[in-house]
N, C-alpha and C positions, 0 to 999 in steps of 0.2 A: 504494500500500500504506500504510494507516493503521501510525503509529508502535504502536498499543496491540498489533495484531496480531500484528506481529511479536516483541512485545515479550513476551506474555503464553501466548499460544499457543491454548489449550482455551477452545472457547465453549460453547455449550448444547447441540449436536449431540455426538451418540455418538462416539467416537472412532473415523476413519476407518484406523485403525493398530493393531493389536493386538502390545503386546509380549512377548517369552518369559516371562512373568510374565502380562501376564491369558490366552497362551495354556496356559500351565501350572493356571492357575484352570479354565478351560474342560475339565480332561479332558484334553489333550497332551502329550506329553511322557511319561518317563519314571514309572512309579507309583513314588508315595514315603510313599502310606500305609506306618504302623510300621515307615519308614527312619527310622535317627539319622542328621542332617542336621547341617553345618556352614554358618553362612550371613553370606556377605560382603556388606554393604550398606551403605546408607545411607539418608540422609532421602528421596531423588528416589528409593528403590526400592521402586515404586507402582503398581496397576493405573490403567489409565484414568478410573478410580470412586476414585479415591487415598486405595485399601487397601492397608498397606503388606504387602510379604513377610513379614512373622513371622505376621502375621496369616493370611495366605492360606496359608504351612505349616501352619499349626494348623489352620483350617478341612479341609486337603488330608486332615488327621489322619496330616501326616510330624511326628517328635521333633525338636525345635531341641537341640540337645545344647552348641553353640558358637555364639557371636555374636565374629564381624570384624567391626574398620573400618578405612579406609581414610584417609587423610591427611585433617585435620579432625575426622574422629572417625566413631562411629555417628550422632554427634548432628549432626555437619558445624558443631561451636558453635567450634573453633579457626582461628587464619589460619591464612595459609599457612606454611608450614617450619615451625608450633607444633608442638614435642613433645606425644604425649596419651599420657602414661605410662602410663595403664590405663584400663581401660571400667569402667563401675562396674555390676555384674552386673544383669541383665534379668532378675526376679523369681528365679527361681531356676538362670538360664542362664546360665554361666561366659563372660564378654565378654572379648573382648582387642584392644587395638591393632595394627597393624599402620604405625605413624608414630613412632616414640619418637627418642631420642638419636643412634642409631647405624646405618649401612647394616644392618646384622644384622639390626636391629628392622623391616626391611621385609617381611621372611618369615616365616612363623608356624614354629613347632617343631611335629614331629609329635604333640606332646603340647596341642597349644590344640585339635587335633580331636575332642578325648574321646570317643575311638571311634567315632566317624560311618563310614558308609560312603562320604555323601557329600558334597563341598565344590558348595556350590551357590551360584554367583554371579552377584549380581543389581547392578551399579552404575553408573551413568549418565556418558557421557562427552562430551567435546567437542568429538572432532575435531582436537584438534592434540596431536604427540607430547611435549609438554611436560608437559600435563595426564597427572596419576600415575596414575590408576585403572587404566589400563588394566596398566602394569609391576607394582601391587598387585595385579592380577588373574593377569598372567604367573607372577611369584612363587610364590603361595598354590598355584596350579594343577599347578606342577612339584614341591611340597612334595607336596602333596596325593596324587599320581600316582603320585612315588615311594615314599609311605605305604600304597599298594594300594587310595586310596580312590576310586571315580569322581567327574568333574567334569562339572556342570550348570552351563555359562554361559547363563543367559536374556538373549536379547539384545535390545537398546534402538537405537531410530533413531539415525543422527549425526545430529546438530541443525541441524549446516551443509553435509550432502547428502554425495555419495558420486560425480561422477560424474569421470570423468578429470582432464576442463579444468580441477574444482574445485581440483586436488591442487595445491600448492606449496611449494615449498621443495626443497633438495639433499640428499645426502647427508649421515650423520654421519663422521667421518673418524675413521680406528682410534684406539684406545686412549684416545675424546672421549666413551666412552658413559657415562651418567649415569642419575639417573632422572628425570630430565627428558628423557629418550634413551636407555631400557637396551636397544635393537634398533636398528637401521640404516635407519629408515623415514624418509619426508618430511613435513614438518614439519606442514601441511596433507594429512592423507594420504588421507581421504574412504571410511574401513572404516569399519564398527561394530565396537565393544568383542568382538562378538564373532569378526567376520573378523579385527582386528589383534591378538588373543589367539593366536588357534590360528596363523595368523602364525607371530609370533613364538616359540612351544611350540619348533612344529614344525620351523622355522629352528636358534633355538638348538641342540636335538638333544640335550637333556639328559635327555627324558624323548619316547616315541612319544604316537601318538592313540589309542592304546586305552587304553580311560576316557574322554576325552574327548566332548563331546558339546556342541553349541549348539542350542540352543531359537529357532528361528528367529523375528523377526516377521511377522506377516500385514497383509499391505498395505502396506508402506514399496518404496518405489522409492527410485533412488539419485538422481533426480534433485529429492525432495523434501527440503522444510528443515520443518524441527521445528513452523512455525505450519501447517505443510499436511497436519499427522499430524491434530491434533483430540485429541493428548495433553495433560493439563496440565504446566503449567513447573512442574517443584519446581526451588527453588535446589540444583544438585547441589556446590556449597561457596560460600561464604559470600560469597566477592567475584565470585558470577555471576548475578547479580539477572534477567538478561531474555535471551532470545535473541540482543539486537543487540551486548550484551559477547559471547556466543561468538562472534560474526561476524567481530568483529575481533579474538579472543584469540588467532589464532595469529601474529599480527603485534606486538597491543601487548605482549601474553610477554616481548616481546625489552625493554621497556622495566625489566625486572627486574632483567635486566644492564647496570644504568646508575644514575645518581646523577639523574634523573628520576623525579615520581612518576610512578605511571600509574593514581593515581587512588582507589590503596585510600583508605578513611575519606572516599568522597565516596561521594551513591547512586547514581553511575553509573562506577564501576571501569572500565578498561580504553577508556571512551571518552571519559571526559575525562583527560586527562593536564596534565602542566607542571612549571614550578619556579620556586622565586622569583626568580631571574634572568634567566626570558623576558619577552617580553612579547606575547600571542596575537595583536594582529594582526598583527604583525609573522612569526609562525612562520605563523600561514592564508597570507598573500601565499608566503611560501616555497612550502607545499603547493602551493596553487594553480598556482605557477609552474611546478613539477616536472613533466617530461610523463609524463603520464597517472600519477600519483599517487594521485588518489581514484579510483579503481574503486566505484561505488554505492555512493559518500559523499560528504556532503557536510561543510563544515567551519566552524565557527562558534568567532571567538574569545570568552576570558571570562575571567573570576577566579575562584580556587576558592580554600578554605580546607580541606584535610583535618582531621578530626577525630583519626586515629591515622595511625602509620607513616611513612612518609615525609613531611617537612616538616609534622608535625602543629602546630596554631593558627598557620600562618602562610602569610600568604598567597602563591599562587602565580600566575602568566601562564600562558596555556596555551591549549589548544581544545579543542572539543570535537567527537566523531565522531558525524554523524547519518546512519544506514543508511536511504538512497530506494531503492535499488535491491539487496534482499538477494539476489537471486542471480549481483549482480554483483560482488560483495566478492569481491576479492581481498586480504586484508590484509594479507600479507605483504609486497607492493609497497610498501603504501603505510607501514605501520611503518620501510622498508629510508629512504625518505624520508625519515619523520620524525627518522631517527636521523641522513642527511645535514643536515637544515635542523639542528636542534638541534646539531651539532655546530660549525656553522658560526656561528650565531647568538649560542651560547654565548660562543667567544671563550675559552675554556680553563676554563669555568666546569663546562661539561661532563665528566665523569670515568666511567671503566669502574667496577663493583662490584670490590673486591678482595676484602669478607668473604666465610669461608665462606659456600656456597651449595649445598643440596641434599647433605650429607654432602662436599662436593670443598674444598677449601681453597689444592690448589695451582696454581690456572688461573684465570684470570678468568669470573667469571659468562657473558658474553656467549658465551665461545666455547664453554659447551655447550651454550646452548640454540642456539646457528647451526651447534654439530657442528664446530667447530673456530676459528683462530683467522684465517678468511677475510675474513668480516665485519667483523672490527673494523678489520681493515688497511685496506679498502678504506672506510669510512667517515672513517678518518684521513684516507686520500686523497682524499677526496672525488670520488671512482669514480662517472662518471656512472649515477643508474638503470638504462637501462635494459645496460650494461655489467653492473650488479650479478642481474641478472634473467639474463642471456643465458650466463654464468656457473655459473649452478646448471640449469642446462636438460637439458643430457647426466643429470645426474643424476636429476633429476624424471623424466624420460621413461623412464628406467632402471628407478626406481622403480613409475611404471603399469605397465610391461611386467610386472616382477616377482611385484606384486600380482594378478594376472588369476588367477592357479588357486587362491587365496581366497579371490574375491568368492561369497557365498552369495547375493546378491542379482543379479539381470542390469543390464550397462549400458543 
């Protein structure tokens, strides 16, 4: 598998994938001529032909009445945890944020619908329960519902597949839910935006499924990854440049909860990481050494300099993650490593995040995006692999069983 491929996604051929979005273009779905529409998006919400949703409403000849976004923004121009205190109005369509200062600010008021019938959501996800779009989508959808208005989720491929084996990670443990975790799912969970929406709706039990509605797509199997659709890669936020960052984002995530970069202010996030206190061959040999540690990757030391955010103009050790084998990533494994070697390597230089993180202040970083504070204990102790793996397994397998009467696509 050529790196661009997987990297970039859409060639010259038609797209072998049709999402709730150009099947909504085609005549499907729901008629929303002379509906007033509420519409949650972003940059990556595009048909195959990457004509965005506002565009394809107007053409449909439905009323945009409201414009959402979701963390990052409409425009996807903010990092991550940036406040976007307001959207700044779309010609003469009232825009709002759905990211600002305060957990509050993640839910719309029944008053950002300006009377729509209905909340129509179109936004691209990535397969691991970290990534917010989808708790921005749960949100807006239980606001919405209990506002009398129906919900149109058009759904979009998981980038990094759907099928069982794929899924990893345990449990979230009570009272550790966040939004980087506001439902009880695994961490790799292998739904689309629109199985792990209704999901969780309909779990939580705050509001039923009527209204509720997913716009299926045509042609995605679950055991396809995103270069096998023939859709193009829109950046769905700002530090996910190529398919092989989602590959490993549900693993390198965890690098968020730590005093590690992982890579923002470099053009490869998420797969280069480091700190100016390592030194990368020295952490690849660690890797290496780990059994079975890269799952369909391979590992290359280097020096980076970030540009912004962590350890910005200075330079860092570290490696970098090259994906040979995308459907054999498992990144969770292999992050749970990275964070044994680095902790070892470091020699006390290594440290947990204590700031605020994700609206939480009284918990360490790490232990929400692991669903509690399991992981950190056991990397202290330097907890063999695959001990760390055999550990979360009742719960992953818990978790597939769970998930089976929401897959709208077949195993």
């Amino acid at each position: 598998m050529l790196a661009h491929d997987v990297s970039e996604g859409a060639g010259a051929r038609a797209p072998a994938v049709l999402t709730g979005l150009d099947r909504l273009l085609r005549g499907e779905g729901p008629a929303l001529r002379d509906q007033p529409i509420a519409l949650l998006c972003h940059p990556a919400s595009v048909t195959g032909q990457l004509e965005h949703a506002t565009s394809v409403m107007a053409r449909l000849g439905a009323r945009v009445v409201s414009l959402l976004g979701p963390e990052h923004g409409l425009d996807a121009a903010a990092q991550d945890m940036e406040a976007v205190a307001g959207e700044a109005p779309r010609a003469t369509i009232p825009a709002y944020s759905l990211y600002g200062e305060t957990f509050a600010s993640l839910s719309p008021t029944p008053e950002m619908f300006h009377g729509a019938a209905w909340l129509v959501v179109d936004l691209q996800d990535i397969g691991s329960r970290y990534y917010t779009y989808v708790w921005t989508a749960v949100l807006a959808a239980e606001v919405a519902l209990l506002a009398g208005l129906r919900v149109l989720i058009l759904d979009r491929p998981n980038p990094i597949g759907g099928l069982a084996e794929q899924v990893e990670g345990g449990a979230i443990a009570p009272n550790e839910e966040s939004f980087v975790g506001l439902h009880d799912v695994a961490v790799r969970h292998g739904m689309t935006l629109g199985e792990l929406a209704r999901m969780a709706i309909l779990e939580r039990g705050r509001v039923g499924e009527r209204g509720l509605e997913v716009l299926q797509c045509a042609g995605w199997g679950r055991s396809m990854l995103f270069f096998e659709t023939g859709l193009p890669w829109v950046l769905p936020s700002p530090n996910m440049p190529t398919m092989g960052a989602a590959l490993v984002y549900p693993g390198q995530c965890l690098l968020e909860g730590t005093n590690l970069s992982e890579g923002r202010g470099t053009t490869r996030p998420f797969e280069i990481f480091g700190a100016p206190w390592l030194e990368g061959q020295a952490l690849a040999q660690a890797l290496l050494a780990d059994d079975d540690a890269l799952p369909g990757l391979q590992v290359r030391p280097l020096g980076f300099k970030p540009m912004f955010q962590k350890f910005a103009g200075r330079r860092c050790g570290g490696v970098q993650l090259h994906v040979v084998a995308p459907a054999a990533v498992r990144s969770l494994r292999t992050t749970w490593a990275v964070l044994r070697a680095t902790w070892r390597l470091g020699q006390g230089a290594m440290r947990w995040r204590t700031e605020p993180y994700e609206f939480v202040a009284d918990r360490p970083a790490i232990d929400l995006l692991a669903g509690g504070s399991w992981l950190r204990a056991a990397i202290e102790a330097q907890a063999p692999l695959a001990d760390i793996a055999a550990s979360q397994e009742p719960a992953r397998a818990a978790f597939v069983a769970r998930r089976r009467e929401f897959l709208l696509y077949p195993e």
